[in-house]
Structure formats: C-alpha cells, structure tokens
N, C-alpha and C positions, 0 to 999 in steps of 0.2 A: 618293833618300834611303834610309836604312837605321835599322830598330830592333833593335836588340840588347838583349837581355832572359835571365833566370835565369828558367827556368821547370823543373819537378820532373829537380834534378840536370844542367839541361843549355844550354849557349849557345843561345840561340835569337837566329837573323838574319831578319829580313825583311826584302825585298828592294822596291824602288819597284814592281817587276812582282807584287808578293803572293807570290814564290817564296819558302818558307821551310824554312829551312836548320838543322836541330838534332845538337849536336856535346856529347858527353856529355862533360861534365870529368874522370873517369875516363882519358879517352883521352888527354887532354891532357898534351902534356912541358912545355911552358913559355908564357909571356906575355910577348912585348918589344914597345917603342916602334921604330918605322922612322921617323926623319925624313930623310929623302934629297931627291935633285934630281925625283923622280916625285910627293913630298908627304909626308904625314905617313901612318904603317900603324899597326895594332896587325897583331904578324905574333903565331900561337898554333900553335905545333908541334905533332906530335901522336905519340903513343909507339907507337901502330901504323900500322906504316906500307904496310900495307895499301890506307889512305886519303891525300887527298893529302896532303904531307906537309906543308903550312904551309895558313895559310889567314890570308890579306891583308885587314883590314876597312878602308878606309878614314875614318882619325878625323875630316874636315871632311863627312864625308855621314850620319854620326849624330845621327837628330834628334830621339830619346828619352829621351837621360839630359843631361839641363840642368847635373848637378851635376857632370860631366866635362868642367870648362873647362877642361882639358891634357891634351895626350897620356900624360903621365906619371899622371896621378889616372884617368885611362881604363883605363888597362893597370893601375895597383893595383886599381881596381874588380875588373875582370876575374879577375883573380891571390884576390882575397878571395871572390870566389864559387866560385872553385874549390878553397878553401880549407877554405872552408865545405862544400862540399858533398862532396868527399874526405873531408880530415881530421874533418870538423865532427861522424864518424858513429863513430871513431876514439879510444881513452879517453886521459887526460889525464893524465901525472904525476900529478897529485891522485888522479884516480879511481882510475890502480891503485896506489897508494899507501895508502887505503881497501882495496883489494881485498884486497892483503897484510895490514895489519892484521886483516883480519875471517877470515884464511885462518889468523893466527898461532894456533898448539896453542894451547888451552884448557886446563886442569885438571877433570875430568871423574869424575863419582861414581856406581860401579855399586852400584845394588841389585838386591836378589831378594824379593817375596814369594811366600807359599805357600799361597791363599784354599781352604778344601774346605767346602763344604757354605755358601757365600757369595757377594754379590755387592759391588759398589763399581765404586771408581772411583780412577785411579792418581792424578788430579789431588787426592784427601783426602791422599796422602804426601805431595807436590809440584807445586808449580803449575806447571811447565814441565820438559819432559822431551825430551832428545833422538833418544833411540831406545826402544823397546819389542818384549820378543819373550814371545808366550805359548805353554805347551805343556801340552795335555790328558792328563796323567798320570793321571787315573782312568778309570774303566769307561765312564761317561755319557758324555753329549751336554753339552757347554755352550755360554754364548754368547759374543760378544766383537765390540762396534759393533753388536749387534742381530743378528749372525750366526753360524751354528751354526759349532762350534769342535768335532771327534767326536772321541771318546781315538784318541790317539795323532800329533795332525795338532800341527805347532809351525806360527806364524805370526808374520812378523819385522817390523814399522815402523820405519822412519828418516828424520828430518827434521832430522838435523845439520847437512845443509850451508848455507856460509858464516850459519850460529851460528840455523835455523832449526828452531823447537823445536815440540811436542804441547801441547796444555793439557787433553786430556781425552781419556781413555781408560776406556771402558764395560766391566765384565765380569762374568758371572754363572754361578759355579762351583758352584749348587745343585746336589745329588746327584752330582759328580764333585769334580775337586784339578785345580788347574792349578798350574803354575809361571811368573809372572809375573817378568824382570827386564826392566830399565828402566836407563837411564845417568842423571843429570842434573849 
C-alpha cells in the first residue's frame, strides 16, 4: 500500500516498506492519468531532469485518500495541490490590479515652514504626511523625534510608498531656525 499526502510544498509517498519518498511541486511539469494493459498510474513528470524523469504511483494501492474514487479526481487532487502550492504564493489579477491602483500618481501638496525660537509638531498642520525633510539653519543645537538636529545637518523622511504616510512629527527649534517642508 501506499500514502500519498501534501505535506509543507511537497508530494509526499510512503511506501508499504515505510520508505518515504518527497518530490517538491516546484519540480514538477505535469499530472496525467495512465490506464493501460499494466493498470491504472498517476504518471507526474518532472521539469528537472536531473531526477527521474517520471515517477509511476500506482492508483489501486492508495489507501489514504477515500475521496479519490477515480483515477481522474486523483490526478486533479494532485494537479490542485500543486497548484496551490506553486501558484497559491503567486498574485492574482485582483491583487495586482490593487497594486496598480494604489501605485497610480496621486496629487500631492508641498509645504514649508520656518519654526525659530519654537517647538511643535508637523501633525498640528496635517494629520498625515508623506514625506518630511528638516534642515538646522541657525547656529544651535536642536531637536527633531527627541534627537539632536546641530546647524547645518538637513535630515530627509519618506513614507510614500504605495500611499504610506507620518502622523507625527516632533521638533523643537528653541534657540536656533529650522526649515521644515513636508509633502501631503
């Protein structure tokens, strides 16, 4: 007797002897039914042919899957797990169909301000923001997320991609000027 089983990506055969046999669907070129004068096969090609190049299961010695009362619903079994586990990791007309919409230009609005002797917060102009860049044009030290920002240093945030944006941005220009612009 023999079990044939989908276990992580891959055929799995065992054999009356406990010999067990795993054949990644990856590898595999195709699924057919053999009914010939030797019996019934599922024969399962394989695309490298490094390995053997077919491999023959006998369909009257499988005595794991009940729900394969045909040669034909055996070989789709087979053919759908390796469908699944190929294709199944693979996106979907829908999904990049999604992907393109969420890729399609935006309309998009630059600001600038110009905090000196202040602190705040970018999310008081906008609640959501896509990119942010600050630059220490005074003489001080200042801060920006809690960390020191020394004249002359710019520093650039971007969180545009596919349409992912800031809600909050820290900065505190006491005793220097920054230049703060921002997209949204």
């Amino acid at each position: 007797m023999i079990q044939v089983t989908n276990t992580n990506n891959q055929l799995v055969v065992t054999r009356a002897n406990n010999l067990v046999e795993y054949y990644a669907f990856e590898d595999m070129k195709s699924v057919t039914p053999y009914d010939g004068p030797s019996g019934q096969f599922i024969v399962i090609n394989f695309i490298n042919e490094n390995r053997n190049s077919s491999l023959r299961l006998p369909y009257a010695e499988i005595s794991n899957q009940p729900s394969w009362t045909t040669l034909a619903i055996a070989v789709a079994a087979i053919s759908a797990w390796m469908d699944t586990s190929i294709g199944g990791g693979l996106a979907t007309e829908t999904t990049l169909q999604q992907v393109e919409n969420n890729t399609t230009g935006v309309l998009r609005t630059p600001n600038m301000i110009r905090p000196s002797n202040s602190s705040g917060n970018v999310n008081t102009i906008i609640a959501q923001f896509y990119s942010v860049s600050v630059a220490n044009v005074g003489t001080a030290d200042g801060t920006v997320l809690g960390a020191t920002i020394k004249p002359g240093e710019v520093l650039n945030f971007s969180a545009d991609a596919l349409n992912n944006y800031f809600d909050d941005f820290a900065y505190n220009a006491t005793g220097t000027e920054f230049i703060i612009i921002f997209v949204s």
